[in-house]
Structure formats: C-alpha cells, structure tokens
C-alpha positions in Angstrom: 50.2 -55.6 -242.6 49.9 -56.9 -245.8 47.8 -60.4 -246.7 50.5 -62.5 -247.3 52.3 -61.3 -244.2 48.8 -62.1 -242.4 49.1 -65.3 -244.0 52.9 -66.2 -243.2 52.0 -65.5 -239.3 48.6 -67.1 -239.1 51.0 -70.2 -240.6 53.7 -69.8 -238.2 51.3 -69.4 -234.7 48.9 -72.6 -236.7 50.9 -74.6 -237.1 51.2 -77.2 -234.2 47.8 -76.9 -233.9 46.6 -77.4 -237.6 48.0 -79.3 -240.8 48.9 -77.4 -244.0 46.2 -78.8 -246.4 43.7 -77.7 -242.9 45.7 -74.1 -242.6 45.4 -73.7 -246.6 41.6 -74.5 -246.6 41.4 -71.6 -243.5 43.4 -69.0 -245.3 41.3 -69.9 -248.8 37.8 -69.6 -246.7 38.8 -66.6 -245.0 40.4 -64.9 -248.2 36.5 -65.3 -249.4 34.7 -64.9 -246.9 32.5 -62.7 -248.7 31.6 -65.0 -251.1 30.8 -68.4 -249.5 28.9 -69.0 -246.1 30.6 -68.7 -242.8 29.8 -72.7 -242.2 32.2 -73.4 -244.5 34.8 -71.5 -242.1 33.2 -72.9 -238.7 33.6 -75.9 -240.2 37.4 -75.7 -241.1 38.0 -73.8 -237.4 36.3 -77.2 -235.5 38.6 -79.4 -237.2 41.6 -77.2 -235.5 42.8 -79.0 -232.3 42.4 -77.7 -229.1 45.8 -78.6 -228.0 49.4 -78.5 -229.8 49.8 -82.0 -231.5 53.1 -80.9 -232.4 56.4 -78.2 -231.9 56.6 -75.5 -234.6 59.3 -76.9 -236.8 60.3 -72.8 -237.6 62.0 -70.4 -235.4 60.5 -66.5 -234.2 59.0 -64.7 -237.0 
C-alpha cells in the first residue's frame, strides 16, 4: 500500500475521532518519525478522543 493510500485511510477511519489540523500534525510526525522524538507523536495521539465526537462525513473507502 502506498503512503498516500496509508494516509487517505488513516483520514477516513480518523476522522470522527480527530480534526484535520490534529490528523495532519499525526500523519507529519509519523512521516518523520525518524527524525524527531516519539513525545512529539504521544503527544499528538493523547489529544485524539476516546470516543467519536462526530459521523464520518465520507462514504466506504
């Protein structure tokens, strides 16, 4: 599966549960990971709500 396919799901199954700016900053620390510390990343995934705040506004993948 190719990144941006990886990307396009990880969007799709985040959304109700994450923003777009918070999803962005996820996909952007992950994409690096290698580079910067994984706090950053832990950081980002604590902000992620525990429970869907809203419905996916997107069909099936």
């Amino acid at each position: 599966m190719s990144w941006e396919r990886v990307v396009e799901k990880f969007h799709w199954l985040g959304e109700p549960f994450a923003d777009e700016a918070l999803r962005g900053e996820i996909v952007t620390a992950v994409q690096h990971l290698d580079e910067r510390p994984v706090a950053e990343l832990t950081g980002l995934l604590a902000a992620v709500s525990p429970v869907s705040r809203r419905p996916r506004t997107r069909g099936r993948l």
